[in-house]
MARKE-738319 format. One record per residue (C-alpha): residue number from 1; x, y negated, z negated; residue in one letter. Coordinates in nm, 2 decimals, decimal comma, always signed. Layout:
{NUM; {X; Y; Z}; 'A'}
...
This chain:
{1; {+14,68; -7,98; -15,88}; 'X'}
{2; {+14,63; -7,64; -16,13}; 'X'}
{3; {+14,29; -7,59; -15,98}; 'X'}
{4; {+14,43; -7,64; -15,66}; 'X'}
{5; {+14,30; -7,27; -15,48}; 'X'}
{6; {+14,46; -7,30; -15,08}; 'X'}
{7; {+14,20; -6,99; -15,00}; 'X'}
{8; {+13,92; -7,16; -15,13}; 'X'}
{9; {+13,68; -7,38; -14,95}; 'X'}
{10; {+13,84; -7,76; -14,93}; 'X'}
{11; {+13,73; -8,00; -15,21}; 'X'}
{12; {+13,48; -8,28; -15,02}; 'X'}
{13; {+13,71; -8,54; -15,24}; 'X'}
{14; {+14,06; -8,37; -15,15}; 'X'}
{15; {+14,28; -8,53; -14,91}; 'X'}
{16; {+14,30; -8,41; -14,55}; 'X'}
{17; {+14,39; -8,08; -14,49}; 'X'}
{18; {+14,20; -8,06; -14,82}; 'X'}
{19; {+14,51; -8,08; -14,99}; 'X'}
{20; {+14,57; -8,20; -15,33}; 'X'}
{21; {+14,92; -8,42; -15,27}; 'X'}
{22; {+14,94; -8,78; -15,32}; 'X'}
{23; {+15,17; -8,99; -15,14}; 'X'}
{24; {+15,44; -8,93; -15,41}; 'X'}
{25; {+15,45; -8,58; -15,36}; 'X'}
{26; {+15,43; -8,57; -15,01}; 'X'}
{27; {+15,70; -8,49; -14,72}; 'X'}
{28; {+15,49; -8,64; -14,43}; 'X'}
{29; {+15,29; -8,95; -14,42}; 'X'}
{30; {+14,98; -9,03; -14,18}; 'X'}
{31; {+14,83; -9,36; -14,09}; 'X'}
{32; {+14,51; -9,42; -13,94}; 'X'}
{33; {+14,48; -9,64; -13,67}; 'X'}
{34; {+14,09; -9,65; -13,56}; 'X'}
{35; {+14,17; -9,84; -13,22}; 'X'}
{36; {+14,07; -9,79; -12,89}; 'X'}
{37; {+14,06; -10,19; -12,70}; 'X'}
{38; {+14,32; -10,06; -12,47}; 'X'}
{39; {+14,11; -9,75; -12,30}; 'X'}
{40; {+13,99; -9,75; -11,99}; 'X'}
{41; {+13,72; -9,50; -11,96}; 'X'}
{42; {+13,54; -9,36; -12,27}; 'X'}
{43; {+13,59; -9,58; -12,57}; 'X'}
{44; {+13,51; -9,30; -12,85}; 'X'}
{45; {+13,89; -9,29; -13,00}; 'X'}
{46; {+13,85; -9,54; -13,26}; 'X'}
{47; {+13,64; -9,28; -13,43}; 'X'}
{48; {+13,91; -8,98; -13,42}; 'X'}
{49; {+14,06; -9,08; -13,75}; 'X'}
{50; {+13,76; -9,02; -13,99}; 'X'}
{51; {+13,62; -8,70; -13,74}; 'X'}
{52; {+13,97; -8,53; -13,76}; 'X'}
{53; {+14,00; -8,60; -14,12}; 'X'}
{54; {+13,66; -8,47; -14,17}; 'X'}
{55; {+13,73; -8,19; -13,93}; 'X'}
{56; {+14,06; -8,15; -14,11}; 'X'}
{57; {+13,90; -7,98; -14,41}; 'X'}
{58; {+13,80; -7,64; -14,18}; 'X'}
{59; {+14,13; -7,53; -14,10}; 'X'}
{60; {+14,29; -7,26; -14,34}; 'X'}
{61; {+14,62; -7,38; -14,45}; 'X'}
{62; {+14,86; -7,03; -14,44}; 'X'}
{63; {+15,02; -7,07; -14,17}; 'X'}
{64; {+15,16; -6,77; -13,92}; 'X'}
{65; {+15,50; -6,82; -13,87}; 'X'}
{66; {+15,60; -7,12; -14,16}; 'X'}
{67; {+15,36; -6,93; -14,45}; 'X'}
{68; {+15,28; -7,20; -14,69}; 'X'}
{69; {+15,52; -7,47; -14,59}; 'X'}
{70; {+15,20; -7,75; -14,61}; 'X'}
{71; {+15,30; -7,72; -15,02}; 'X'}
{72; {+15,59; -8,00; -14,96}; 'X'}
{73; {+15,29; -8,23; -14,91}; 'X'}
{74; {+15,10; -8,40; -14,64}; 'X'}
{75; {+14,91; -8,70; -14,68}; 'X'}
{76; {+14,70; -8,97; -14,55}; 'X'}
{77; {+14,69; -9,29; -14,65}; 'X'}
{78; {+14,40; -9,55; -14,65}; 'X'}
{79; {+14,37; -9,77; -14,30}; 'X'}
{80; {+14,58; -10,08; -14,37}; 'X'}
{81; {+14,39; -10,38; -14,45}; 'X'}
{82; {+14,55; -10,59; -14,18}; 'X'}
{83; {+14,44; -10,32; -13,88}; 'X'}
{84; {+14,11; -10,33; -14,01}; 'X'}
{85; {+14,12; -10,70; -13,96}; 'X'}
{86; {+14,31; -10,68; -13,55}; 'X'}
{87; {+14,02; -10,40; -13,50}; 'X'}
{88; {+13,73; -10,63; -13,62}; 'X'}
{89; {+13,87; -10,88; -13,40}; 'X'}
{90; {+13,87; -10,71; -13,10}; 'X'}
{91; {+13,52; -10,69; -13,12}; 'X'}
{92; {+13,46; -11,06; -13,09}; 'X'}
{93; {+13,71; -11,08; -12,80}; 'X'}
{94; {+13,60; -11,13; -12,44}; 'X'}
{95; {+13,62; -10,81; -12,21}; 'X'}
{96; {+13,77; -11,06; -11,94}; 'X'}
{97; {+14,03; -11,21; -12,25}; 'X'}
{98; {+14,32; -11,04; -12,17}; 'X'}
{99; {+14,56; -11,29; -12,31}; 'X'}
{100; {+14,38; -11,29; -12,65}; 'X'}
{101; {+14,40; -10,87; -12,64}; 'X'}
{102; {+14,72; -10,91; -12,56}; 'X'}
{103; {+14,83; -11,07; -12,83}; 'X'}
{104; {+14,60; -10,87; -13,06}; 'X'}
{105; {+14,78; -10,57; -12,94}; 'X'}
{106; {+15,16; -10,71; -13,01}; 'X'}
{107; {+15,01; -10,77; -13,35}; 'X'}
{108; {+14,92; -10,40; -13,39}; 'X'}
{109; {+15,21; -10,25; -13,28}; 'X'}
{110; {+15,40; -10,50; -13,56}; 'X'}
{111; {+15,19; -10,37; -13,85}; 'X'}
{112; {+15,24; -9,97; -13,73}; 'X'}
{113; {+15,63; -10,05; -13,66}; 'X'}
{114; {+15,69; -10,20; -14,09}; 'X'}
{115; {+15,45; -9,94; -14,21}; 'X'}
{116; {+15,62; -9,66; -14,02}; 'X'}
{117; {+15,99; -9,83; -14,13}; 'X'}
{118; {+15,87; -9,80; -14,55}; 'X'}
{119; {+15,80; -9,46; -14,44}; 'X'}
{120; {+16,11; -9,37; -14,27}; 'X'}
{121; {+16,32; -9,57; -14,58}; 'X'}
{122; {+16,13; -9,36; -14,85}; 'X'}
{123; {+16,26; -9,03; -14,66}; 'X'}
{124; {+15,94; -8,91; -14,53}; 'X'}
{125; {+15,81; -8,79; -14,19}; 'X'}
{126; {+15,55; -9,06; -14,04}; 'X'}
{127; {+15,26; -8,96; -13,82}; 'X'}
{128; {+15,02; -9,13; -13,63}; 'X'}
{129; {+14,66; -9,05; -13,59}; 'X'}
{130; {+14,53; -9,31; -13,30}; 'X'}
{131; {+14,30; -9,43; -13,14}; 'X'}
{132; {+14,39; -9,46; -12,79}; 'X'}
{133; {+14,76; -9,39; -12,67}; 'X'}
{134; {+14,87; -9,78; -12,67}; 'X'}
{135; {+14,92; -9,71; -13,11}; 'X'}
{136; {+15,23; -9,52; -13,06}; 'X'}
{137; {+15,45; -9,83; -12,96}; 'X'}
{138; {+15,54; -9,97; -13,33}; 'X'}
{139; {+15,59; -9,63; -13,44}; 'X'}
{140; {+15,88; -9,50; -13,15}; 'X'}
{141; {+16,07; -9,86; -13,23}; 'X'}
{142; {+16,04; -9,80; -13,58}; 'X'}
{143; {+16,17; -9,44; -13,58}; 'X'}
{144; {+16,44; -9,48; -13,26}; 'X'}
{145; {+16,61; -9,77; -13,50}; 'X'}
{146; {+16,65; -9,52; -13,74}; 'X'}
{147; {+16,85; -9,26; -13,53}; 'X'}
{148; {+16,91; -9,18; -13,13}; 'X'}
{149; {+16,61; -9,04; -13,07}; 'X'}
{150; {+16,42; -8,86; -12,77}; 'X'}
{151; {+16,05; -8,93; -12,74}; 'X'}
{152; {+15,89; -8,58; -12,60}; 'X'}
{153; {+15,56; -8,63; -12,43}; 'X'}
{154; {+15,28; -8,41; -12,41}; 'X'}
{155; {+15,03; -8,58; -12,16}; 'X'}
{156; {+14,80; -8,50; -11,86}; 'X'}
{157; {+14,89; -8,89; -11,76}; 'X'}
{158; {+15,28; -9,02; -11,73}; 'X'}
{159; {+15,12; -9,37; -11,91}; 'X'}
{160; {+15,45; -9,55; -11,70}; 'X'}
{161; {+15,21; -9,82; -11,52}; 'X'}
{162; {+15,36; -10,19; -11,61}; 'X'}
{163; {+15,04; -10,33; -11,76}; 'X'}
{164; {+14,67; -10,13; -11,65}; 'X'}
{165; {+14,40; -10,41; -11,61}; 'X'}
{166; {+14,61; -10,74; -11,72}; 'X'}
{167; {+14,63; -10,55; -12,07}; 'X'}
{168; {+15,05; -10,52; -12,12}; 'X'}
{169; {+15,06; -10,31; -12,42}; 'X'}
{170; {+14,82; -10,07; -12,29}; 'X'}
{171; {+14,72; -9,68; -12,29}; 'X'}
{172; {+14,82; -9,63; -11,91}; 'X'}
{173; {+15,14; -9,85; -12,02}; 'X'}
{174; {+15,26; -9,65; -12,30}; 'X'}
{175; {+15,57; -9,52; -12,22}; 'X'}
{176; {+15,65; -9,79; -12,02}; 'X'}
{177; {+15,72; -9,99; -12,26}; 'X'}
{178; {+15,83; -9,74; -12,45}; 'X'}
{179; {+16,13; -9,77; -12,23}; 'X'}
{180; {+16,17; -10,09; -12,18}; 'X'}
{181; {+16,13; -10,19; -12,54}; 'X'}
{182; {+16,25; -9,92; -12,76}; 'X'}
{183; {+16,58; -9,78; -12,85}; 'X'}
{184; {+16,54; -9,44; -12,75}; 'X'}
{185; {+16,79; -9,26; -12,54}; 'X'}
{186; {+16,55; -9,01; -12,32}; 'X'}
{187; {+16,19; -8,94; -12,25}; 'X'}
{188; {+16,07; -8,59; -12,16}; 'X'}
{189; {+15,75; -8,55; -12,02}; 'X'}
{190; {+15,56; -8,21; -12,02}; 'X'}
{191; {+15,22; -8,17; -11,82}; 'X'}
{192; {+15,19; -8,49; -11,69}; 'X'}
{193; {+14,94; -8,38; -11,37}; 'X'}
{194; {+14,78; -8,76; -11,25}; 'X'}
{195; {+15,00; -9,08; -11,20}; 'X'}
{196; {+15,03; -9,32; -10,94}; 'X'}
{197; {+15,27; -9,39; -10,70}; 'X'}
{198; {+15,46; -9,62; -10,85}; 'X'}
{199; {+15,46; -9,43; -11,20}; 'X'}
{200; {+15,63; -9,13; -10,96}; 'X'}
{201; {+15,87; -9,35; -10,81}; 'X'}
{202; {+15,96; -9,48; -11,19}; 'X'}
{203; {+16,01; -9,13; -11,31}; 'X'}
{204; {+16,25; -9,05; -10,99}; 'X'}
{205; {+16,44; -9,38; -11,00}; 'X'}
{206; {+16,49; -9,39; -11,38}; 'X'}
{207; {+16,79; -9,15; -11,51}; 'X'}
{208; {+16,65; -9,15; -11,89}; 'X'}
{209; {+16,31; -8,96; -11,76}; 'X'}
{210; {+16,30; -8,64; -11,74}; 'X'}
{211; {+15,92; -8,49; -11,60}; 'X'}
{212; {+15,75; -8,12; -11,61}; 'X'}
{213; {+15,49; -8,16; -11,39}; 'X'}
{214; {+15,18; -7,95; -11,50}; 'X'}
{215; {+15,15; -7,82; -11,10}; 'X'}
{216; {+15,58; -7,76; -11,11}; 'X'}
{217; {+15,55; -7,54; -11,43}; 'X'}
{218; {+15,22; -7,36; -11,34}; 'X'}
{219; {+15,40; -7,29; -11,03}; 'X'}
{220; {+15,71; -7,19; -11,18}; 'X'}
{221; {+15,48; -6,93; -11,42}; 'X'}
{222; {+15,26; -6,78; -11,14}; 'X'}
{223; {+15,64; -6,69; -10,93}; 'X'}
{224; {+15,73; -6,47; -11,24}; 'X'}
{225; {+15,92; -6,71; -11,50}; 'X'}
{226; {+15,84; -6,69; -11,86}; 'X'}
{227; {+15,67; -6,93; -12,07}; 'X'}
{228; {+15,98; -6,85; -12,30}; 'X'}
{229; {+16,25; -6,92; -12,03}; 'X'}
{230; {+16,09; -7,25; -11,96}; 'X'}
{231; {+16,05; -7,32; -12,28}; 'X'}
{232; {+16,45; -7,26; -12,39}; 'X'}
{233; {+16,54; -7,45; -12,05}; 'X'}
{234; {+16,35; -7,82; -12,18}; 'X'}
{235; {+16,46; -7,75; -12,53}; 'X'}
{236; {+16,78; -7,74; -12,44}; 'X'}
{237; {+16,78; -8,04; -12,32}; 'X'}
{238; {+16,61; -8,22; -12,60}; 'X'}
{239; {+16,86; -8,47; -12,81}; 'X'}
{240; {+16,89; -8,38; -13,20}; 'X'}
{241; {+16,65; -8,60; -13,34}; 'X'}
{242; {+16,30; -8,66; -13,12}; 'X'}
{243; {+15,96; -8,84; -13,18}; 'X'}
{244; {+15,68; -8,61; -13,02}; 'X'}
{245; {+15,38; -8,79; -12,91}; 'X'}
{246; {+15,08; -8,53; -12,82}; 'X'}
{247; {+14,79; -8,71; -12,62}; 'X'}
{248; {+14,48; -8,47; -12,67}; 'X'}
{249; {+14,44; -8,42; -12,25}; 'X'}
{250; {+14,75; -8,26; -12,20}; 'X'}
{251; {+14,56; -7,94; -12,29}; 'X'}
{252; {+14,31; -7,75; -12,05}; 'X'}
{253; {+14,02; -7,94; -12,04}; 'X'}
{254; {+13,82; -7,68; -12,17}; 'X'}
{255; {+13,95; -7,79; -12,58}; 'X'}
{256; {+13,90; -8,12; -12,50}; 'X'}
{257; {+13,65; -8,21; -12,28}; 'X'}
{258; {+13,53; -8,55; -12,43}; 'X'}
{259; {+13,88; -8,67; -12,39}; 'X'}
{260; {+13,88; -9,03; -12,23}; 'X'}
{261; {+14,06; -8,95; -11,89}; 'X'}
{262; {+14,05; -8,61; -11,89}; 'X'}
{263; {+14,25; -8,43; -11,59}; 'X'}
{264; {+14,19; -8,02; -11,43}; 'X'}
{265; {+14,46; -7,83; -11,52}; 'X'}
{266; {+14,69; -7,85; -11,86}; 'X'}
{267; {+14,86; -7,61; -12,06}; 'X'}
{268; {+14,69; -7,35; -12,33}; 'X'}
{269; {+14,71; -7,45; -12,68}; 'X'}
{270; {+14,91; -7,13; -12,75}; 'X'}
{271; {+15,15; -7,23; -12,51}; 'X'}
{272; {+15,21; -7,51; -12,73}; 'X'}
{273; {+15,24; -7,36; -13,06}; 'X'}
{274; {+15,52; -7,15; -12,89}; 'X'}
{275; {+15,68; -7,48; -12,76}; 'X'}
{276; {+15,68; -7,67; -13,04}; 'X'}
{277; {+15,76; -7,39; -13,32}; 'X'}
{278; {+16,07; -7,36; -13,11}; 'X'}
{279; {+16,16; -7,72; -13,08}; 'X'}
{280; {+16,11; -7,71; -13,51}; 'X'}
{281; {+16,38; -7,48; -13,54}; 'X'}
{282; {+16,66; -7,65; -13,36}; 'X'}
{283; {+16,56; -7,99; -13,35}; 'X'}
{284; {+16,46; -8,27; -13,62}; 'X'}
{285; {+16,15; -8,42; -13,59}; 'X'}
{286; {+16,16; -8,76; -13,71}; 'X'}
{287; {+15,81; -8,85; -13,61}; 'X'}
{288; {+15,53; -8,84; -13,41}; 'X'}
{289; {+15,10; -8,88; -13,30}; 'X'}
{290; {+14,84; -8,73; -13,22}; 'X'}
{291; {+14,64; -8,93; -13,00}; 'X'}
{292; {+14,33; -8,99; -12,73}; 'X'}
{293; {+14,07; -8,77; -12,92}; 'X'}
{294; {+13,72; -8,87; -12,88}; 'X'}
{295; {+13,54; -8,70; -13,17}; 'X'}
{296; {+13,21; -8,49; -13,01}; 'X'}
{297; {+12,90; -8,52; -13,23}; 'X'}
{298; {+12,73; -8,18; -13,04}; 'X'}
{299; {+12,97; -7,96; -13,14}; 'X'}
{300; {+13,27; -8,12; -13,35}; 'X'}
{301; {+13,51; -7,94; -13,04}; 'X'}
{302; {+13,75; -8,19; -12,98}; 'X'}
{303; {+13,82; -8,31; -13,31}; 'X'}
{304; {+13,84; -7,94; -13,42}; 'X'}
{305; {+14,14; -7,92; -13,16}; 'X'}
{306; {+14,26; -8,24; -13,31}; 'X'}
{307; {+14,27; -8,14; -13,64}; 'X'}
{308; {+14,41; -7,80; -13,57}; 'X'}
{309; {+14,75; -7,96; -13,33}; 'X'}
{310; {+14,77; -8,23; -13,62}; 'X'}
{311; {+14,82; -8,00; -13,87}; 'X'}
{312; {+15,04; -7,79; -13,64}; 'X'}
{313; {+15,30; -8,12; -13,61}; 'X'}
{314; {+15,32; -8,16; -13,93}; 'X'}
{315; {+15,41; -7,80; -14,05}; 'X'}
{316; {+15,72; -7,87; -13,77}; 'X'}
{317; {+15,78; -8,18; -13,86}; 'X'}
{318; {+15,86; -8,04; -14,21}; 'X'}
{319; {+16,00; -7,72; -14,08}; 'X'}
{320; {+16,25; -7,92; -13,90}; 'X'}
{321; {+16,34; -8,13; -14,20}; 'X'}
{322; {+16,52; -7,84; -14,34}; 'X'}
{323; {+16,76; -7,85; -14,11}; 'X'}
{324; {+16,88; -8,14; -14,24}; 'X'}
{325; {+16,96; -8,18; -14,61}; 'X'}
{326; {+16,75; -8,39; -14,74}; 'X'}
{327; {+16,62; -8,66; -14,47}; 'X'}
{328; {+16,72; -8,86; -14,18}; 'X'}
{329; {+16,87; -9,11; -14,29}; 'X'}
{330; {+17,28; -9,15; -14,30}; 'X'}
């Protein structure tokens, strides 16, 4: 820790960020979860974990609005044991298995919900670093049993399908279940630009979703409104506590172009600082995920982006912490 040099190049042994913490002397916690059984397209996500961590080690820790705030501690831990085991499995399962995947799938989400829970009871800020968007399950139940939470989606896809291809717990069926099976009290969608119909009619029909269409806000931007004012109207809206899950293609293709689904269209990553630096100093950020990258071995792009939003929700996370006393729990 005394050698420790934050403007220095990162140590090739350091943790990610290429930070010195150990889980003791860390604020936020991340757990890799290398799966990607559920996706439907590209089937790269699996590898995001080690590429972002690897990727992690480029970006320059002072931060522009929260200064050195990474010095309460971020870090990763190992991949549990018992996902490396689900993941090996999935490889010996049958494409045309879905009731084997299935189950294989509730399994993972139990593991993600206890580890997130030990997390949670220790005082610490969890976050997920998928694999494809179906890892995020455990972790909402864990956190929305903990307080009244909000989940806030960034996502070029509403993910509100039933089940995608006989697979329940899948990517497409993310927040589904998310609503059917969790304990939160709202879901707030921001840039969601391809669903199907019956997703629409879902979002229209169920009074706990709340959508921002991508083509309702670009609209909204091109008539005159500020990114600000549109900002300060969903915030507003936002309970106290909220889980923020951040799927890689809810940002213009053009960061993240080996995305598994990606969609024309999306928001500008500095539209999202803005957006969630604001949400960090009026609301607590209990937990949340980055998920959906597919690293790029051209030109590292994707992961780059990954690495960079990562580290961007966990300097909120912690920056909303402070506006509590000491953590979330009662």
């Amino acid at each position: 820790m005394k050698d420790f040099n934050p403007n220095a190049p990162a140590n090739p042994n350091s943790g990610i960020f290429g930070l010195p913490y150990n889980s003791n002397e860390s604020e936020v916690i991340l757990i890799q979860v290398p799966w990607d059984a559920t996706a439907s397209h590209k089937t790269k996500t699996a590898l995001a974990p080690a590429a972002i961590l690897s990727a992690s080690k480029q970006v320059d820790l002072f931060h522009y609005k929260f200064g050195n705030l990474y010095s309460r501690g971020i870090y990763l831990e190992s991949i549990n044991s018992e996902i490396k085991k689900i993941k090996n499995k999935t490889s010996k399962v049958s494409a045309k298995n879905r009731t084997q995947l299935n189950q294989l799938t509730t399994k993972l989400e139990k593991i993600i919900y206890l580890d997130v829970k030990k997390i949670l009871k220790e005082g610490k800020i969890p976050g997920i670093i998928g694999g494809d968007h179906s890892v995020s399950l455990g972790a909402i139940k864990a956190c929305s049993d903990e307080k009244e939470i909000g989940v806030l989606q960034f996502d070029a896809h509403a993910d509100l399908r039933k089940s995608f291809d006989g697979i329940k717990h899948s990517h497409a069926s993310i927040m589904f279940n998310v609503i059917n099976e969790s304990k939160i009290i709202n879901l707030t969608q921001i840039g969601v630009r391809e669903f199907c119909q019956e997703e629409f009619d879902f979002i229209k029909s169920n009074n706990k979703i709340k959508t921002y269409f991508d083509r309702e806000l670009f609209n909204r931007k091109s008539e005159g409104e500020s990114w600000r004012t549109i900002s300060a109207e969903i915030i507003n809206n936002l309970p106290e506590y909220l889980y923020i899950s951040l799927d890689i293609d809810f940002f213009d293709i053009k960061l993240c172009p080996n995305t598994g689904t990606p969609v024309p269209g999306g928001l500008d990553y500095n539209e999202f600082l803005y957006f969630v630096e604001s949400v960090a100093t009026v609301k607590k950020i209990i937990g949340f995920d980055l998920v959906e990258v597919s690293p790029n071995p051209v030109n590292q792009l994707d992961e780059s982006i990954g690495a960079r939003a990562l580290y961007e929700l966990c300097l909120c996370a912690l920056k909303s912490k402070s506006l509590n006393s000491n953590n979330y729990r009662d």
